[in-house]
C-alpha positions, 0 to 999 in steps of 0.5 A: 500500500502506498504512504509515502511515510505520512507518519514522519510528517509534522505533528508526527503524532496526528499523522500517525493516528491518522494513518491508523484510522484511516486503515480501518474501514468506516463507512456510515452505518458501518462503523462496528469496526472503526467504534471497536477500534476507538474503544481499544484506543482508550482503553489502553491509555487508561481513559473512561471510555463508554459507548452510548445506545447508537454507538458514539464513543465518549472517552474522559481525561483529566486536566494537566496540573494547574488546568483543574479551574478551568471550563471542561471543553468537549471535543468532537468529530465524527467517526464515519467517512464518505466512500466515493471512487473513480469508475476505473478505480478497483477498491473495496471499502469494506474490507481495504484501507485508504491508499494515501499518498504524498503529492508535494503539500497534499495527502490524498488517496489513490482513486477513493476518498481521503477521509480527512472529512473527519479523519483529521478531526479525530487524529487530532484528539486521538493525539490530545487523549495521548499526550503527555506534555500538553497543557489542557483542560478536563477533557470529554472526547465526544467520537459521534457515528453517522454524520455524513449519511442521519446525523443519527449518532448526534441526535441519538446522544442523550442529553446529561451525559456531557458535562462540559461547557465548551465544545470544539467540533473540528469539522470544517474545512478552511484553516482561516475560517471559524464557524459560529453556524451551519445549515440544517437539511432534508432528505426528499425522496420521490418513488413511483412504478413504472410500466414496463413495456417489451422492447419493439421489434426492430429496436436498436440499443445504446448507452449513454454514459457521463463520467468524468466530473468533478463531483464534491460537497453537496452543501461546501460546494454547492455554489461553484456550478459543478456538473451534477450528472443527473441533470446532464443526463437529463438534458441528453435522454429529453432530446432524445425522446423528443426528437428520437422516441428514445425509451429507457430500459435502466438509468443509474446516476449518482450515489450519496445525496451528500456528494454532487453525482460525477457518473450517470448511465442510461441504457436505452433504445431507439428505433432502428431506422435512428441507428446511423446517426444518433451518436452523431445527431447528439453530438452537439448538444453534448459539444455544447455541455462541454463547453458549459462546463469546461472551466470547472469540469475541464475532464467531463466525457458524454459517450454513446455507444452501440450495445450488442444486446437489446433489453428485452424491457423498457419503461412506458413512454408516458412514465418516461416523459414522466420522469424526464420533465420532473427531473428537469423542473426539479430544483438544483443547486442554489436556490438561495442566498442569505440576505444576513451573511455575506457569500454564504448559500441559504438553501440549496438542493442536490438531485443527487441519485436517480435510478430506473430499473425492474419497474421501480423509480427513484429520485433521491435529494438532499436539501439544505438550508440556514433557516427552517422555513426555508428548507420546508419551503425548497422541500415542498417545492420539490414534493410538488414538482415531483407529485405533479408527475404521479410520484410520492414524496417522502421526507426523511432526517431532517436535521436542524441549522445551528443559530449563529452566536454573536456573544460566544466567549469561546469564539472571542478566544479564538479569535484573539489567538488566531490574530496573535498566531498570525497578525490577521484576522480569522473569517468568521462565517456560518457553513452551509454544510450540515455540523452536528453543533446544531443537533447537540445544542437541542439537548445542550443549549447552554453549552457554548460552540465552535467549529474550525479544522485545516485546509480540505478540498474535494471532500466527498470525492476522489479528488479530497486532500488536506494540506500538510502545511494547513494541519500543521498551522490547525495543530499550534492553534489547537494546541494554543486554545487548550491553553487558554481555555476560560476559567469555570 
């Protein structure tokens, strides 16, 4: 397995631990191995170590002589990680460890995701828990499962567990920013049956298939007009059913509603008398996305290619259209900018898998927005366009934002470190990704809550990497704010 020995990095002794963790698989609704993992951790440094009824681990350590009076701080990130690879990319998740790499100030994998989104969190209080010269004060190491996919290790942690005043989430992903608020969000998802139809005779079959974007964070990205393949795809199979009678036999696009979908592929059929020139009737509508898209999606492929076999089933015209129109109504991307923060997205929405196959429908999105009503609002939107087309919405884990704190005291300490570190001052902004501040706060309102991490990009993709140099500039930080934690 590549490394390239990231362990001899600086600070060697996060390095390390991220290393280790990223060795053991941690997929969401997976965690079993990486919970066992963390709870032998420890164990062995002879920590309080418990784990919860949904599986978050909670590990306490005292504070260094002279730290006793001040403020117990929670620290906290998540145990889980999003699995995405590049189609040519042969991996199991379930079973390998990341392949990381060195490439001059980044750390990446080898055609997966990184897991830095939350690795380096974790790694970070792994080597707090392990120290044995830095100053700090009573510690709760708060390890939740689930983030990326429910948000159910936050919202299943009961309140009265957790005593202390201040928590560090250290989850975000610009080593100049300090979060005070996030987005909260929705899962919708519209199914419907399809009548399926037998293939005509005298049919010919394609595929179609688009590949090679970019794809990333569907709520951290959201605004930089990435491809999303279900929409591309779209574009392609409304053409050519107005102009060919193009019917779909199976349609697979994207994956996690949390990742902008990079891939889509349709296997469809079109009459024969189509089948010398619909490559090439297609061919520039699909110049044309290429060109929209160049600038961020520079490695965008659109192929349609000849299949030997004709499916033996497609889906009825009329369920098509169906489909097609709904999808192209359908809201995507940013639907909203915040009026209170600057260049922050309010509400936005990920179509971010869509599935035809065996008779079955499926449009999975996910919504995301600072205020409340206006993600019920986008939400109801969807549902609506969605029900216009003969489908059933549902709306599952709803997660809530979390409410900016302008008179946090933890934020002033913060502040007034990063300033002396680095004779700047920090952003201080709001996310529009979903942190699980806002959950914990619903049982811990009083507790006071930050939210900062190094330099991250491409999260949720292949593309995902941290810088090296970042990490080392969050590591003093971190280090510096342990220090100076407020007296109880």
């Amino acid at each position: 397995m590549t490394n390239n020995n990231l362990e001899a990095l600086t600070p060697q002794e996060l390095w390390a631990n991220f290393s280790a963790l990223n060795a053991v698989p941690r997929a969401s609704k997976k965690e079993e191995r990486v919970i066992a993992f963390m709870i032998d951790f420890g164990k062995k440094l002879g920590l309080e170590v418990t784990e919860d009824h949904v599986g978050n681990v909670l590990m306490r350590k005292a504070a260094t002589p002279g730290m006793e009076d001040r403020k117990t701080v929670v620290l906290q990130s998540h145990l889980d990680m999003v699995h995405q690879k590049n189609n040519d990319t042969t991996f199991d998740f379930d079973t390998q460890g990341i392949d990381m790499f060195i490439d001059g100030d980044w750390v990446r994998a080898n055609g997966t995701t990184l897991g830095a989104d939350n690795g380096i969190g974790v790694a970070t209080i792994m080597a707090i828990l392990a120290s044995k010269d830095l100053a700090h004060p009573a510690i709760e190491a708060l390890f939740t499962i689930d983030e990326e996919t429910g948000m159910t290790g936050a919202m299943g942690l009961q309140g009265g567990v957790l005593t202390g005043e201040i928590l560090l989430n250290l989850d975000t992903e610009e080593d100049d920013e300090i979060d005070i608020g996030c987005a909260g969000g929705i899962d919708v998802t519209a199914s419907k049956s399809y009548l399926e139809e037998a293939s005509p005779s005298g049919a010919v079959a394609f595929e179609i298939a688009v590949k090679g974007l970019n794809g990333g964070h569907s709520g951290i990205e959201i605004h930089k007009g990435l491809g999303n393949a279900n929409k591309i795809m779209n574009r392609l199979l409304y053409k050519s059913y107005e102009e060919f009678g193009l019917q779909i036999a199976t349609l697979n696009g994207g994956s996690l509603r949390n990742a902008i979908p990079r891939e889509s592929v349709a296997k469809v059929i079109v009459s024969s008398e189509h089948e010398d020139h619909f490559a090439s009737d297609l061919a520039p509508l699909i110049a044309d996305i290429q060109a929209e898209f160049k600038t961020v999606d520079a490695g965008l492929t659109i192929t349609v290619e000849k299949l030997t076999q004709v499916p033996a089933q497609v889906i009825s015209a009329h369920d098509q259209e169906q489909l097609i129109n709904a999808v192209y109504a359908a809201q995507n991307g940013v639907y909203r900018i915040s009026a209170d923060f600057d260049d922050l997205v309010e509400t936005s929405n990920n179509i971010a898998k869509v599935s035809v196959a065996d008779g079955k429908i499926s449009v999975k999105c996910l919504t995301r927005s600072s205020v409340e009503s206006s993600k019920i609002d986008l939400a109801q939107s969807l549902e609506a366009t969605f029900s216009l087309a003969g489908f059933d919405v549902e709306f599952s884990g709803s997660y809530p934002g979390w409410t900016p704190n302008a008179n946090s005291e933890i934020l002033e300490v913060l502040k007034r470190i990063y300033i002396e570190q680095h004779q700047e001052e920090p952003k201080v902004v709001a996310c529009h990704a979903g942190l699980e501040c806002g959950i914990l706060g619903k049982n811990y309102p009083d507790m006071d809550m930050i939210s900062f991490g190094p330099t991250i990009l491409g999260a949720h993709s292949p593309a995902e990497r941290v810088s090296i140099s970042s990490v080392q500039k969050y590591w003093e930080f971190v280090k510096q704010i342990l220090k100076e934690i407020p007296k109880k």
